[in-house]
C-alpha positions as CSV (number, residue, x, y, z in Angstrom):
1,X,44.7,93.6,62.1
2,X,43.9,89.9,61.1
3,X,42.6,87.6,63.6
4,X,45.7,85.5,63.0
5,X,48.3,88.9,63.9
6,X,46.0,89.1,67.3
7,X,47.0,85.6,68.0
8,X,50.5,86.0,67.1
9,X,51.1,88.6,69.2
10,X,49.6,86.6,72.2
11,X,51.9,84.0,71.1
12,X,54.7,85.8,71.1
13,X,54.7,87.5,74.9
14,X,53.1,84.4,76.3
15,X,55.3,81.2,75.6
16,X,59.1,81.0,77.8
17,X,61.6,81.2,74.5
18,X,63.5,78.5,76.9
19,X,60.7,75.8,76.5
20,X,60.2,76.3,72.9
21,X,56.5,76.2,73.2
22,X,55.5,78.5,70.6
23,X,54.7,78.3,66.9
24,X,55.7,80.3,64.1
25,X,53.2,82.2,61.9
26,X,54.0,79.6,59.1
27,X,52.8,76.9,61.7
28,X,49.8,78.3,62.6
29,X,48.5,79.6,58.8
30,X,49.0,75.5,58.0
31,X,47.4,74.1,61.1
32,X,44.3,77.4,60.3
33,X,44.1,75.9,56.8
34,X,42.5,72.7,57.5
35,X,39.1,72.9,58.1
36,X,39.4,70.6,61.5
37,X,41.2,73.7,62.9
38,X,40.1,76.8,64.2
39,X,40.7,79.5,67.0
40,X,38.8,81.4,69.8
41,X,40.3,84.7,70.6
42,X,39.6,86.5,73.8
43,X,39.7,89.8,74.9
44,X,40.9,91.1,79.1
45,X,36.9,90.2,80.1
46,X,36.9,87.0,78.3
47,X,34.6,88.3,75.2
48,X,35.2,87.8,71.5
49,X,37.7,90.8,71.0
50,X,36.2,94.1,69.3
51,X,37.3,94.9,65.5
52,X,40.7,96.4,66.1
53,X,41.2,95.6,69.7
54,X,44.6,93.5,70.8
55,X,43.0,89.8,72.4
56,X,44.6,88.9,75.8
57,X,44.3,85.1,74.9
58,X,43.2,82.8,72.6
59,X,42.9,78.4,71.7
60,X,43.9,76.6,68.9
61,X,42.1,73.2,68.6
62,X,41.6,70.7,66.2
63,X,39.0,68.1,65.8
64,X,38.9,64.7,64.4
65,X,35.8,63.1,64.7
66,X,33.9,63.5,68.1
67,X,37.7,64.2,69.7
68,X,38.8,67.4,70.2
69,X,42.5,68.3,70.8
70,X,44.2,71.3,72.5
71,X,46.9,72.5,70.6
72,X,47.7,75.8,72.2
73,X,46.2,78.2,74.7
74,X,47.8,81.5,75.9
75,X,47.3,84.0,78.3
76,X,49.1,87.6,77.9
77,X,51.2,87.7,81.1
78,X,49.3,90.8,82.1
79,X,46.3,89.0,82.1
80,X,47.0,86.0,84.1
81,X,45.5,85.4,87.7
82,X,42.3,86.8,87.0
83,X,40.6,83.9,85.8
84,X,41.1,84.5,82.2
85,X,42.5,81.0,81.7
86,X,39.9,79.6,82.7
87,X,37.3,81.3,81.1
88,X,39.1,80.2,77.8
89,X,39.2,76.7,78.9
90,X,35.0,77.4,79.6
91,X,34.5,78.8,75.7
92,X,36.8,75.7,74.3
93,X,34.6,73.5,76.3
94,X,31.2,75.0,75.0
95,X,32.2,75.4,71.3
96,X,33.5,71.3,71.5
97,X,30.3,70.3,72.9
98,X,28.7,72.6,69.6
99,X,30.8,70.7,67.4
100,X,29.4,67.6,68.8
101,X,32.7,66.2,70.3
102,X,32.8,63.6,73.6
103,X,36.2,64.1,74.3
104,X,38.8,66.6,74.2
105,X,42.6,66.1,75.0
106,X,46.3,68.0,75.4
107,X,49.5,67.5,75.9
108,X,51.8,69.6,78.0
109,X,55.1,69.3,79.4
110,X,55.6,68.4,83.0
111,X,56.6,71.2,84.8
112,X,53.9,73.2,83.2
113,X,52.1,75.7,85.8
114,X,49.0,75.5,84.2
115,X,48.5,72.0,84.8
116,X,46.7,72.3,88.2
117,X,43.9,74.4,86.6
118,X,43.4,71.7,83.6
119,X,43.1,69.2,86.5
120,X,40.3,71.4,88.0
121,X,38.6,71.6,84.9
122,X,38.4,67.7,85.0
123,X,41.1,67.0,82.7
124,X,42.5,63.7,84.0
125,X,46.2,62.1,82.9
126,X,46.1,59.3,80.1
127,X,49.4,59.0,79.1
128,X,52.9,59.8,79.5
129,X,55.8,60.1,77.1
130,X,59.4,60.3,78.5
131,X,61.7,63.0,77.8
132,X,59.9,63.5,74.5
133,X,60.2,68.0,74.7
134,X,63.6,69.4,74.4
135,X,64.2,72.7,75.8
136,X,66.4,75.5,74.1
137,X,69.6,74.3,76.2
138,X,68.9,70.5,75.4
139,X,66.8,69.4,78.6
140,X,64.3,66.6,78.3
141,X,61.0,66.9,79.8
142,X,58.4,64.4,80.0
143,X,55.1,65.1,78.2
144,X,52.0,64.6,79.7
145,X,48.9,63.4,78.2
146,X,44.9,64.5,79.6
147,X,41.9,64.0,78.6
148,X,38.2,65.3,79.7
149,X,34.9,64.2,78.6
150,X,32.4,67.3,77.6
């Protein structure tokens, strides 16, 4: 198993089909084949996974610069609530500070649950673009811009 079949199967048990939040395999090989892009994979405790073993979540980032943008993180449902998030959000922080960025930013929507733990972790709101997602029935939400200094 690839590292890029790990993360697809996080992505697809972790993203609500109704927000259309996730990417397809195609997406992610294209966004992987620039060097600005990479991904940390987790396992349950939070380590790298072992060779073989499922991960439990995982970030895809990109950098440009010194800036450092959050494309996706996931959780496995099973392992949310245990601090798994944020132990992600810890590892994206260290390996931006390794690649010598100031910033890092993301973009959510607005009813996004995990935007209270980004807010813990310092992320603070920049910007705000109206009704710019669409949801599978044809909703608008606002999208919300953050950024946090590392």
């Amino acid at each position: 198993m690839t590292d890029l079949d790990r993360l697809m199967e996080v992505m697809e048990t972790s993203f609500d089909p109704h927000y259309r939040e996730a990417w397809t395999r195609r997406q992610v090989e294209d966004s992987l084949s620039l060097p600005s892009t990479y991904m940390i994979l987790v396992d349950p405790a939070g380590e790298e996974p072992a060779d073989g073993q499922t991960a439990a979540g995982f970030v895809l980032a990109r950098q440009a610069a010194d800036e450092i943008e959050l494309l996706l993180i996931a959780v496995v449902p099973d392992f949310r609530g245990n601090g798994l998030g944020r132990k992600l959000l810890h590892q994206f922080f260290q390996t931006a500070r390794d690649r010598s960025a100031a910033r890092v930013f993301l973009e959510m929507r607005a009813n996004n649950p995990a935007e209270s733990l980004y807010r813990s972790e310092g992320f603070v709101q920049i910007g705000q673009r109206c009704k710019y997602y669409r949801t599978i029935t044809g909703e608008r939400i606002d999208a919300l811009t953050f950024a946090k200094t590392v």
